[in-house]
N, CA, C and O atoms as a DFTB+ gen file, in Angstrom:
692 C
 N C O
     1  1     121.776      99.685     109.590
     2  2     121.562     100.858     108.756
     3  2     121.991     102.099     109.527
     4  3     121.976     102.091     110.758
     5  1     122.380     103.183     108.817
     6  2     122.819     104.381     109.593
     7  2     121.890     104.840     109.579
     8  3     121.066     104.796     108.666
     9  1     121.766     105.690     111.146
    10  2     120.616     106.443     112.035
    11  2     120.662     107.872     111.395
    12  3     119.685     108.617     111.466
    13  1     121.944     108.271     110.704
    14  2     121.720     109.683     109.903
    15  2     120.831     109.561     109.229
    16  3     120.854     108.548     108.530
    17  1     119.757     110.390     109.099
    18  2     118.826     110.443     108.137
    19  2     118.959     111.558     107.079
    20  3     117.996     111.982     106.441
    21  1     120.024     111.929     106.964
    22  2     120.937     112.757     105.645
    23  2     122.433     112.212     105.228
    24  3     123.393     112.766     104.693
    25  1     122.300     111.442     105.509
    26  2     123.462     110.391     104.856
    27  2     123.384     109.866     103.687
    28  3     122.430     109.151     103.381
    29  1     124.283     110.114     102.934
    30  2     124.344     109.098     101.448
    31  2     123.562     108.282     101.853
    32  3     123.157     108.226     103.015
    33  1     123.068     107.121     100.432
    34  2     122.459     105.814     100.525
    35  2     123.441     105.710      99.455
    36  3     123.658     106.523      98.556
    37  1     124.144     104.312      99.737
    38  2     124.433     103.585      98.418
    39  2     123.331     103.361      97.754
    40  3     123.541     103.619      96.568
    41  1     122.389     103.052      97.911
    42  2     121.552     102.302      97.543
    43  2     120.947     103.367      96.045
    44  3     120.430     102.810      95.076
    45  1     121.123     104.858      96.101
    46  2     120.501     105.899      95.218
    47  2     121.621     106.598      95.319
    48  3     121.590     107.537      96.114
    49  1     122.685     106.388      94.685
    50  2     124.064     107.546      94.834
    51  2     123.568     108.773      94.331
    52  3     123.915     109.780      94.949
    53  1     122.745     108.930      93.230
    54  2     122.612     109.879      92.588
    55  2     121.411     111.067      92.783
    56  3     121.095     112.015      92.064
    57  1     120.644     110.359      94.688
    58  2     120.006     111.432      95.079
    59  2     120.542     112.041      96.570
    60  3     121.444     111.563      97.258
    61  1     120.053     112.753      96.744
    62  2     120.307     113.719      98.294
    63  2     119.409     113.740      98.839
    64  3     118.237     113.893      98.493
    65  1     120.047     113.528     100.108
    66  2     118.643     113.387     101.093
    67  2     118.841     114.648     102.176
    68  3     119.983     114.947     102.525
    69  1     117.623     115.412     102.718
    70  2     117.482     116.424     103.600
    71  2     116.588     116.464     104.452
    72  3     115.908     115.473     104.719
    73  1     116.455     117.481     104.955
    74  2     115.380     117.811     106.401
    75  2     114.496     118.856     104.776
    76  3     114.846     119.445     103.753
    77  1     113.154     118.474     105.581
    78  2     112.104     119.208     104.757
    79  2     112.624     120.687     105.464
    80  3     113.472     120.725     106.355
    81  1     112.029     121.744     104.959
    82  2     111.933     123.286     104.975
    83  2     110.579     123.910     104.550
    84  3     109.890     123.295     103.737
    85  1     110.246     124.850     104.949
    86  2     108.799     125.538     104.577
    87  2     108.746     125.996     103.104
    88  3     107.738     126.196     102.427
    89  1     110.382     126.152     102.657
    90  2     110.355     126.672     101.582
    91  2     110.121     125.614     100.003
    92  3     110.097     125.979      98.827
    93  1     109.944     123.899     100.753
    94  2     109.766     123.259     100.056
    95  2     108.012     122.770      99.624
    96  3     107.553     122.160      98.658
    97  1     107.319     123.430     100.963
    98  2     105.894     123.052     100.805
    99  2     104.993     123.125      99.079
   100  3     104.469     122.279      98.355
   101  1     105.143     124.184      99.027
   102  2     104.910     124.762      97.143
   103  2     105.270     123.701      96.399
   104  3     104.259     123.384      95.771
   105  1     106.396     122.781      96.048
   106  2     107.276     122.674      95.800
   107  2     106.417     120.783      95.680
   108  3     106.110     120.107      94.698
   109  1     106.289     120.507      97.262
   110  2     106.430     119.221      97.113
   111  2     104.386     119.454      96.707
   112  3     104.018     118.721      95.789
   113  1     103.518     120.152      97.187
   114  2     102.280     120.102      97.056
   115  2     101.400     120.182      95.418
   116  3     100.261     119.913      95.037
   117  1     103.019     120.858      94.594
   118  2     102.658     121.129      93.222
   119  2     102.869     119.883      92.413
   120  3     102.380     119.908      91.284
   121  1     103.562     118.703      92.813
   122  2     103.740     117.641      92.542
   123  2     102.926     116.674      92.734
   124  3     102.890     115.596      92.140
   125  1     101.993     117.210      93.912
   126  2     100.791     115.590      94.285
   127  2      99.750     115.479      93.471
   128  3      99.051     114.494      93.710
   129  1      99.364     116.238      92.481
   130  2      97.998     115.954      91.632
   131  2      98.805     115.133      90.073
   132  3      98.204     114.314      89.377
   133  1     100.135     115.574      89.828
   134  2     100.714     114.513      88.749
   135  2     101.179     112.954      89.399
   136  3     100.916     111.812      89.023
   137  1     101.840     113.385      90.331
   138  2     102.341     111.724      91.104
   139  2     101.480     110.902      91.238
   140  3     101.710     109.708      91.049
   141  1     100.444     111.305      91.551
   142  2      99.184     110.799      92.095
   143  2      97.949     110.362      90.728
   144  3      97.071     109.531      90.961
   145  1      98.026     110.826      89.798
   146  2      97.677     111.219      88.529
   147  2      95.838     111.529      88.871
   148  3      94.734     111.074      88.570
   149  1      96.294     112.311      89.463
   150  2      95.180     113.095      89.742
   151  2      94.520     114.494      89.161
   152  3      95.456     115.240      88.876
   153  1      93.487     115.004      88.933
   154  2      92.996     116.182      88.417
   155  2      93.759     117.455      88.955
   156  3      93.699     117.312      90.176
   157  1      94.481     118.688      88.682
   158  2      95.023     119.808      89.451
   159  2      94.001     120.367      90.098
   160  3      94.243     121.334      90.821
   161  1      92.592     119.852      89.965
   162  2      91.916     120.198      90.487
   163  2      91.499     119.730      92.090
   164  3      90.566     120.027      92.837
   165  1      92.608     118.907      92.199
   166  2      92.590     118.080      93.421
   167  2      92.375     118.443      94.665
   168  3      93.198     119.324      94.919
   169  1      91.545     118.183      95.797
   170  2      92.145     118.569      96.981
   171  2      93.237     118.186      97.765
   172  3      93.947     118.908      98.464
   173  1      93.312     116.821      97.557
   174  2      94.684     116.208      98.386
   175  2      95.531     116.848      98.951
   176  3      96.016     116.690     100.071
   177  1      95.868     118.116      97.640
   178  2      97.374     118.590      98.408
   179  2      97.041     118.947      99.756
   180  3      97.857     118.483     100.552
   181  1      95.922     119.759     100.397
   182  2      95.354     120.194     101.585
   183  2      95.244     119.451     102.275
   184  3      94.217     119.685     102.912
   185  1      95.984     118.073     102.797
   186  2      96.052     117.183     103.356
   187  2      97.480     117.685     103.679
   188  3      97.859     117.220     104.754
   189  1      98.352     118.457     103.108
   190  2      99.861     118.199     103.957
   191  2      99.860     120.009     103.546
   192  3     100.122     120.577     102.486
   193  1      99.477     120.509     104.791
   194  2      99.358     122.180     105.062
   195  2     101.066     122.393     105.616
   196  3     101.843     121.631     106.191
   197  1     101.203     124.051     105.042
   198  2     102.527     124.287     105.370
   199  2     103.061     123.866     106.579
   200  3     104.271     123.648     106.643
   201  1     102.178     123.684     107.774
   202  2     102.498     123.475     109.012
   203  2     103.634     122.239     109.285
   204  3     104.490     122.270     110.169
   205  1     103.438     121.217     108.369
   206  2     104.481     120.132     108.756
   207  2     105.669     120.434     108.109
   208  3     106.757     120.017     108.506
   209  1     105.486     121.297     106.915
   210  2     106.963     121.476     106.967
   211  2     107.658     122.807     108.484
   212  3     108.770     122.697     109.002
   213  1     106.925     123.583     108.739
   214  2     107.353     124.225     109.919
   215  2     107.562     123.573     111.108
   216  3     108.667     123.218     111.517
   217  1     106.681     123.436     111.577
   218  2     106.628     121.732     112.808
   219  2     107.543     120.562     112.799
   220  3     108.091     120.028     113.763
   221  1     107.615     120.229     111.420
   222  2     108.244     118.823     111.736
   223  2     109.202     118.523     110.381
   224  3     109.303     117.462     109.767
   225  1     109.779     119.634     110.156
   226  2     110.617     119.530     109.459
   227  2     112.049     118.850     109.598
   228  3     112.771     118.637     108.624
   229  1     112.412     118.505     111.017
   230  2     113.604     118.013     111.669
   231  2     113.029     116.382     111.345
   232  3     114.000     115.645     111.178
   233  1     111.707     115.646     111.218
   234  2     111.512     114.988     111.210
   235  2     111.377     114.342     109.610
   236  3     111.460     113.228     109.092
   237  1     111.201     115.308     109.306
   238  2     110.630     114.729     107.389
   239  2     112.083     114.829     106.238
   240  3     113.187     115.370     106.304
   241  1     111.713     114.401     105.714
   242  2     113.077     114.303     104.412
   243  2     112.367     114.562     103.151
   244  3     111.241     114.206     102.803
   245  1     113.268     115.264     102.532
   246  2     112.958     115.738     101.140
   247  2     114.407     115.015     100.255
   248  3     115.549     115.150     100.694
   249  1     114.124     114.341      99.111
   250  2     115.223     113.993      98.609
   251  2     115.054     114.347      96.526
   252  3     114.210     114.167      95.648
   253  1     116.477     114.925      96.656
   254  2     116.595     115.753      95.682
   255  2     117.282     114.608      94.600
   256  3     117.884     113.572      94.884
   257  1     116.926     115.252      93.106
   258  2     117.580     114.614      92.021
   259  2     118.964     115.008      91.508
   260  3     119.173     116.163      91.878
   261  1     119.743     114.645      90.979
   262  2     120.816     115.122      90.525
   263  2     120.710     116.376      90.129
   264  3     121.560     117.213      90.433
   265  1     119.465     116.701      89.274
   266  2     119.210     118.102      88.745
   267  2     118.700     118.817      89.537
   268  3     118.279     119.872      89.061
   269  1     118.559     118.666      90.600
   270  2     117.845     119.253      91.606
   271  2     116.047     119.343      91.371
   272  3     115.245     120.158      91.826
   273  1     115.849     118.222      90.529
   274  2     113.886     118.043      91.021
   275  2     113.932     117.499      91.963
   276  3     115.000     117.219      92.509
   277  1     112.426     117.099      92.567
   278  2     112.090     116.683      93.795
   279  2     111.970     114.970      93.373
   280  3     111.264     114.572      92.447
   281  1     112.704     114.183      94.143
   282  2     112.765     113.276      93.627
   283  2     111.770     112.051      94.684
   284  3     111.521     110.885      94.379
   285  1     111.392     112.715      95.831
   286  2     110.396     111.828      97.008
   287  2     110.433     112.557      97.988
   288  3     111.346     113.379      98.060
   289  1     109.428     112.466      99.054
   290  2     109.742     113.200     100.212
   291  2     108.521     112.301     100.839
   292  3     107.604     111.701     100.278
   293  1     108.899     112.455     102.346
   294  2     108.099     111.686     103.463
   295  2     108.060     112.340     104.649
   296  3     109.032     112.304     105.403
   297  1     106.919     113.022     104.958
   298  2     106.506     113.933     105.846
   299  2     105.701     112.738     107.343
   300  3     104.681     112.050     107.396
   301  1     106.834     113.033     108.329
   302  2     106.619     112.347     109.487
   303  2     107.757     112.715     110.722
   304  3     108.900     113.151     110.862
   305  1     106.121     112.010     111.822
   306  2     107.301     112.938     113.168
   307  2     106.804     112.534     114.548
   308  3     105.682     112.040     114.438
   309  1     107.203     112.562     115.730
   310  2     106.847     112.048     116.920
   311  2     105.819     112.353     117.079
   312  3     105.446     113.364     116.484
   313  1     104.896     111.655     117.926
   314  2     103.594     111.409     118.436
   315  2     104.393     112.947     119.844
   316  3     105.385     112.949     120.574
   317  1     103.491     113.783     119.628
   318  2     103.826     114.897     121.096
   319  2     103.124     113.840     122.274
   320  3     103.827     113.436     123.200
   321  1     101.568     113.400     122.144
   322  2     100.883     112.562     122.936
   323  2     101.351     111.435     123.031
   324  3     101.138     111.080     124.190
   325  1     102.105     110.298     122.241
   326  2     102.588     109.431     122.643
   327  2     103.600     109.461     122.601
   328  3     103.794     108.821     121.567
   329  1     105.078     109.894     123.158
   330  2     106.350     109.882     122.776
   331  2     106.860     108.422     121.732
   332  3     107.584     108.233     120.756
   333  1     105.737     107.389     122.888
   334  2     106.518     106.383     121.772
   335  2     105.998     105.752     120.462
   336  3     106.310     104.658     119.992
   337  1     105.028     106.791     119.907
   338  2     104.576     106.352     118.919
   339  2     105.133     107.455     117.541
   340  3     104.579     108.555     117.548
   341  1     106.187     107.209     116.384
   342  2     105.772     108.185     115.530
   343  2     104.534     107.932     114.227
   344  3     104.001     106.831     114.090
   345  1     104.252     108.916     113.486
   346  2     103.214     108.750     112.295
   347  2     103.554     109.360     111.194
   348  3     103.620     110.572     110.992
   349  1     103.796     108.387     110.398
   350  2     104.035     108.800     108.709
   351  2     103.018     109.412     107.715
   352  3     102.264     108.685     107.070
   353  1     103.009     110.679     107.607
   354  2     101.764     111.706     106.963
   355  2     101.633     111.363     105.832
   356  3     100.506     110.986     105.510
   357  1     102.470     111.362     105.035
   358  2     102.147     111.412     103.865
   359  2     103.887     111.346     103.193
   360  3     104.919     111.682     103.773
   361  1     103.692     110.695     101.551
   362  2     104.865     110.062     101.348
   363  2     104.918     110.336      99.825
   364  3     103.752     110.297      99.433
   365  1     105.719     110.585      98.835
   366  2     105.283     110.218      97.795
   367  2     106.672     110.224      97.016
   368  3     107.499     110.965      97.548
   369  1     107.184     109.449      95.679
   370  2     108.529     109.459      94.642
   371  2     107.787     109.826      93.641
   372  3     106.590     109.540      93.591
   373  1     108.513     110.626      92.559
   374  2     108.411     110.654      91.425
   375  2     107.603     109.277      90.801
   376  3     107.748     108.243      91.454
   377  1     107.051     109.238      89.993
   378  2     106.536     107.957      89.333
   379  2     108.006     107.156      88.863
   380  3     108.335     105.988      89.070
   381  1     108.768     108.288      88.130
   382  2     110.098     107.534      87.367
   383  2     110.610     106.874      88.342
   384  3     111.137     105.812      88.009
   385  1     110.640     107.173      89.567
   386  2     111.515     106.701      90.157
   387  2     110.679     105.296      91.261
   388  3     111.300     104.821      92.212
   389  1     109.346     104.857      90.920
   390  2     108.637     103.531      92.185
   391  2     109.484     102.519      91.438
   392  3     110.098     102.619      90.376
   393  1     109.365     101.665      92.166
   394  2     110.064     100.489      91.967
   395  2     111.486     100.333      92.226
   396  3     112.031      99.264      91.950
   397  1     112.084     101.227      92.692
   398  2     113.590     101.611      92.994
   399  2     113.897     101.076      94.156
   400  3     114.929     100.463      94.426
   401  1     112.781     101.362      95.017
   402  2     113.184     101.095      96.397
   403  2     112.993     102.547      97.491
   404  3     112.747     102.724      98.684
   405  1     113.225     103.263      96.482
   406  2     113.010     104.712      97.079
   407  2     112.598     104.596      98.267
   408  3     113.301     104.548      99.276
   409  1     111.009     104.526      98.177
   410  2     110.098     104.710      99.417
   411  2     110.257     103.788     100.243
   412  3     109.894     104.187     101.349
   413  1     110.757     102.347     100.279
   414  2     111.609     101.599     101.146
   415  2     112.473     102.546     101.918
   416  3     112.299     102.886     103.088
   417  1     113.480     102.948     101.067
   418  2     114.499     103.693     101.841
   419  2     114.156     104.830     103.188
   420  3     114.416     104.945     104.386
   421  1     113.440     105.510     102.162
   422  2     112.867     106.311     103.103
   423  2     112.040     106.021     104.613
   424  3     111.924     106.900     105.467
   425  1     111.531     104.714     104.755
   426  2     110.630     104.081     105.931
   427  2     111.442     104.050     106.659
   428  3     111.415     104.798     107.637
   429  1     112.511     103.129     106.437
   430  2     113.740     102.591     107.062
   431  2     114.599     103.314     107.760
   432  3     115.034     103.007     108.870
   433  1     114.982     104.708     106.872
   434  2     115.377     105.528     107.455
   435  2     114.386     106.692     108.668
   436  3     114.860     107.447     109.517
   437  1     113.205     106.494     108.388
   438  2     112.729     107.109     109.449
   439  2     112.478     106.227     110.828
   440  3     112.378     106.502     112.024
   441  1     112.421     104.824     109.897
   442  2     112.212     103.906     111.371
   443  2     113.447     103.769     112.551
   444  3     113.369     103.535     113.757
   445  1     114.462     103.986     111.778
   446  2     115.807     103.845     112.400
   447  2     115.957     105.086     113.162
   448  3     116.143     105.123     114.379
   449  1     115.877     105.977     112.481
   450  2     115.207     107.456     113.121
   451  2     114.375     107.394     114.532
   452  3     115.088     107.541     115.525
   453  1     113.157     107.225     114.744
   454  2     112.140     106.931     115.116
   455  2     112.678     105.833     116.571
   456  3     112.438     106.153     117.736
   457  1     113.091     105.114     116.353
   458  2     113.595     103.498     117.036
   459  2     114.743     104.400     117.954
   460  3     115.019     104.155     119.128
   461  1     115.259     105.350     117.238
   462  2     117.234     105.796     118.107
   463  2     116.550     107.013     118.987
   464  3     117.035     107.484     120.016
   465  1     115.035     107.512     118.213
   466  2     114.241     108.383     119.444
   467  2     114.148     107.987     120.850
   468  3     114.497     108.535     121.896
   469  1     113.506     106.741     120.539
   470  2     112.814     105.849     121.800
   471  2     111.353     105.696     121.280
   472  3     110.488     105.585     122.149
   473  1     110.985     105.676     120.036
   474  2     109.405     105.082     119.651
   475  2     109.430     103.601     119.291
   476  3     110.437     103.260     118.671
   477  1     108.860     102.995     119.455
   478  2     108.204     101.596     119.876
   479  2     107.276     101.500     118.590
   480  3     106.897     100.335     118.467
   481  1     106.840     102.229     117.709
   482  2     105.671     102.137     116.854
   483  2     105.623     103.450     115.954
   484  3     105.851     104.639     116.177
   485  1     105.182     102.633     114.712
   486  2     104.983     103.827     113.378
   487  2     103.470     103.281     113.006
   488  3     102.990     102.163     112.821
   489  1     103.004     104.510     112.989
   490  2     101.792     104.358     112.216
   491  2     101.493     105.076     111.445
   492  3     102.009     106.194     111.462
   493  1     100.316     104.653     110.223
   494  2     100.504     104.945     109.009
   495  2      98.849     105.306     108.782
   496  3      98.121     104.958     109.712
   497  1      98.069     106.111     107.384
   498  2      96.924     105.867     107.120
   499  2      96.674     105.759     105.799
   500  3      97.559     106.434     105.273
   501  1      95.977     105.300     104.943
   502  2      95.459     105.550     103.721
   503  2      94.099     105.245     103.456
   504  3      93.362     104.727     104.295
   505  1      93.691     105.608     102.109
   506  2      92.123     105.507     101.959
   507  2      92.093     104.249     101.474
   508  3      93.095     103.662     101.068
   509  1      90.847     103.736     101.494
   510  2      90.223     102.282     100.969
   511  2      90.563     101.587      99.498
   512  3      90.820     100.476      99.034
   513  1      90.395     102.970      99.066
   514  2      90.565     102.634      97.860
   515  2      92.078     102.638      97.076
   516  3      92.281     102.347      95.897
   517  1      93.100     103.069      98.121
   518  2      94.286     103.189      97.714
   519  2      95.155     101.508      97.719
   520  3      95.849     101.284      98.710
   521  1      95.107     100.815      97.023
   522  2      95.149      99.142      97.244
   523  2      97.084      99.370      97.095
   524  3      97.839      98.684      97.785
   525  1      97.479     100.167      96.340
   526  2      98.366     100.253      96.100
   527  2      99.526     100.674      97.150
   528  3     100.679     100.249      97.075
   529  1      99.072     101.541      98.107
   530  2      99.673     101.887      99.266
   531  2      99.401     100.958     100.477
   532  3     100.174     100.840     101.427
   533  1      98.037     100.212     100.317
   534  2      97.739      99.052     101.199
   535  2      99.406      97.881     100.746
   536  3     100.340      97.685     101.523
   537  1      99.334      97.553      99.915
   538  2     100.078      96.522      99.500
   539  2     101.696      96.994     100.190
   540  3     102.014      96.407     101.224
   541  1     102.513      97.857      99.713
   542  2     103.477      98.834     100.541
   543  2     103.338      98.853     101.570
   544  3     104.486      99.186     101.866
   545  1     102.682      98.741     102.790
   546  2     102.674      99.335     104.019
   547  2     102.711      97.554     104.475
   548  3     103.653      97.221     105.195
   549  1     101.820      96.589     104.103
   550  2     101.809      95.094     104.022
   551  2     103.117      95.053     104.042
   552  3     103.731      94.869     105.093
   553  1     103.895      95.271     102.513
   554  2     105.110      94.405     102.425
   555  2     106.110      94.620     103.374
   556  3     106.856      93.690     103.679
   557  1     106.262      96.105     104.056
   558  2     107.054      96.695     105.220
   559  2     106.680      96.201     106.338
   560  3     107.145      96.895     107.242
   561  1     105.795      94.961     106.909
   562  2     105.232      94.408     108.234
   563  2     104.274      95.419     108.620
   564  3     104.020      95.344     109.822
   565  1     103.598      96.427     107.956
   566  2     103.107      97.026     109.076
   567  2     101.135      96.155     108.657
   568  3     100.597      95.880     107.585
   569  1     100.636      95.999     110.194
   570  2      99.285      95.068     110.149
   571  2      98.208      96.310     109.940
   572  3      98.518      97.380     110.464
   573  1      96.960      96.233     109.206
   574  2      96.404      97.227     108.923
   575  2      94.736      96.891     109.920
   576  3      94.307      95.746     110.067
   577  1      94.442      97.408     110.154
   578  2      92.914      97.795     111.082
   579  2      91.864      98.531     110.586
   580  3      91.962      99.499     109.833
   581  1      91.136      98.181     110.905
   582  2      89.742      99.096     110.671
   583  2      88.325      98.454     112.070
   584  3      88.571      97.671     112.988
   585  1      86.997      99.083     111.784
   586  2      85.887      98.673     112.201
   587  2      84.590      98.546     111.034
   588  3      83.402      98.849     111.148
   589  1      85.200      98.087     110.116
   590  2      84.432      97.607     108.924
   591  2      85.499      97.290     107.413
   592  3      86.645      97.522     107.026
   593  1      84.279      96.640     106.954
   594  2      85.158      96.460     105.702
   595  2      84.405      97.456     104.383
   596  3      83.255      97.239     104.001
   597  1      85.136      98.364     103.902
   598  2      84.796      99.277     102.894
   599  2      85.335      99.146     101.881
   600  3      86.553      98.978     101.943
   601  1      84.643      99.166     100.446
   602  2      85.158      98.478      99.100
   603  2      86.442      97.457      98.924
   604  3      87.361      97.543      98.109
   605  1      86.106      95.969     100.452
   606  2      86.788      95.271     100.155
   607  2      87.731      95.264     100.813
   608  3      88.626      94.460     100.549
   609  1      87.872      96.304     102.073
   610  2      89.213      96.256     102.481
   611  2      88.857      96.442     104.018
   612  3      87.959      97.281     104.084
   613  1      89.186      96.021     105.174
   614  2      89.204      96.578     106.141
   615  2      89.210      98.174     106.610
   616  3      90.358      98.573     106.802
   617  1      88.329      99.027     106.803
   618  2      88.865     100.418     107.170
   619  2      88.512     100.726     108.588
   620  3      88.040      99.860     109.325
   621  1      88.772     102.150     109.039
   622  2      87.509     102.636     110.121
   623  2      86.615     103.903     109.360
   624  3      87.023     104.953     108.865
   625  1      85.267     103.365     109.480
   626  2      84.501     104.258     108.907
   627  2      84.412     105.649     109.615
   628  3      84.300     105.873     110.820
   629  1      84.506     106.719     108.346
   630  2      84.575     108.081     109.009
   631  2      85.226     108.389     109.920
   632  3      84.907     108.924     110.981
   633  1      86.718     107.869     109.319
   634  2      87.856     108.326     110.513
   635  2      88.305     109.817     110.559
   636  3      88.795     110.417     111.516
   637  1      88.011     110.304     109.238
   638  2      88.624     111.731     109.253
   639  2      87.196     112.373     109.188
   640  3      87.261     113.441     108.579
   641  1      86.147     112.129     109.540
   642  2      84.670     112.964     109.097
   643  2      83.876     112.095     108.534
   644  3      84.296     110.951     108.361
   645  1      82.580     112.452     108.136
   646  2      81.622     111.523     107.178
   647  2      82.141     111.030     105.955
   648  3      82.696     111.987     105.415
   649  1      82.221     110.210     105.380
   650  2      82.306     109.627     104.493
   651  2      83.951     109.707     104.141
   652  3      84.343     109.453     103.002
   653  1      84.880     110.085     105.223
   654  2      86.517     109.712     105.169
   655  2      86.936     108.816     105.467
   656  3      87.802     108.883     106.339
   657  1      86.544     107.405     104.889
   658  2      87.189     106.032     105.564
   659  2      88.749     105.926     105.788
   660  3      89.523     106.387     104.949
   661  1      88.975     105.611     106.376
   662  2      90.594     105.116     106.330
   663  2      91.251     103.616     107.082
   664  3      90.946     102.966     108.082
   665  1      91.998     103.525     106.318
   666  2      92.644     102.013     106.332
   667  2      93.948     102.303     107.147
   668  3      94.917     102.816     106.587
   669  1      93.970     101.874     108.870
   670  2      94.902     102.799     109.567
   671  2      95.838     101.118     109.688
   672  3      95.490      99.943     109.576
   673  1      97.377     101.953     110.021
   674  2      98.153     100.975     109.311
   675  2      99.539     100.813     110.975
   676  3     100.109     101.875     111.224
   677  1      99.755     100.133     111.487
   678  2     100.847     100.043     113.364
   679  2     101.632      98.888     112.276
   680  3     101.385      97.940     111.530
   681  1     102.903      99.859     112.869
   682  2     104.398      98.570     112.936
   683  2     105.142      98.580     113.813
   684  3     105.391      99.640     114.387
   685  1     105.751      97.347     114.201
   686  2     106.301      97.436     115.952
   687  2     107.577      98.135     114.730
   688  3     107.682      98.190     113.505
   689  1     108.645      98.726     116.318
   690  2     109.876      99.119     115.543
   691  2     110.803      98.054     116.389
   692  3     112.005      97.951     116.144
């Protein structure tokens, strides 16, 4: 696979792929309470603060539609503390567009990314109850961990605070 991570994909001729920008934060955060089909009343979006697009924008990809909507984006970037570890923040496609492969693409290309750095390992997180992103992160090899099992699933309890379980997710590269 090519290590450009703004390179065509055959695979989606008809999207563009880029380096995130600050000017996309609005942009991709106004999208996570429909993708997600969640209330606008959501907090989630406050899970991906302007900072990663400033910070680690060399690292993340935003990929555009023919018409220029937002067609997926995947916010991720080197471990500063572990050089050889990177971590995938947060990820999300259009609904029209799951099942495409999209968010495949996008792993791949950061892993290849990630791997031509010198990282050894991607790691990933989601909540307990997200079975759907459990299953995705499975089908990509990556093995998932916890120190309990919470509604059924392996997590670590109160990884992000009281009552923030998370289902933390290592793939060799």
């Amino acid at each position: 696979m090519d290590t450009d991570p703004l390179a065509a994909d055959a695979r989606h001729p008809q999207l563009a792929f880029r380096r995130a920008t600050p000017a996309d934060h609005a942009r991709v955060v106004g999208v996570i309470p429909t993708w997600w089909g969640m209330p606008t009343t959501t907090t989630l979006p406050l899970l991906l603060p302007r900072l990663f697009f400033q910070h680690f924008g060399d690292t993340s990809t935003i990929v555009d539609g023919a018409d220029g909507s937002l067609a997926a984006f995947l916010i991720g970037f080197r471990s500063q503390s572990q050089p050889g570890v990177a971590y995938i923040h947060f990820v999300g496609v259009d609904p029209d567009l799951r099942r495409s492969g999209l968010a495949r693409t996008l792993y791949e290309r950061f892993f290849d990314e990630m791997r031509a750095s010198g990282c050894v390992r991607v790691d990933a997180i989601t909540g307990p109850v997200n079975h759907r992103s459990q299953e995705f992160h499975r089908a990509l090899g990556f093995a998932l961990s916890g120190d309990t099992e919470i509604d059924g699933v392996l997590a670590w309890r109160d990884y992000d605070g009281p009552g923030e379980h998370r289902v933390a997710f290592t793939r060799a590269l």
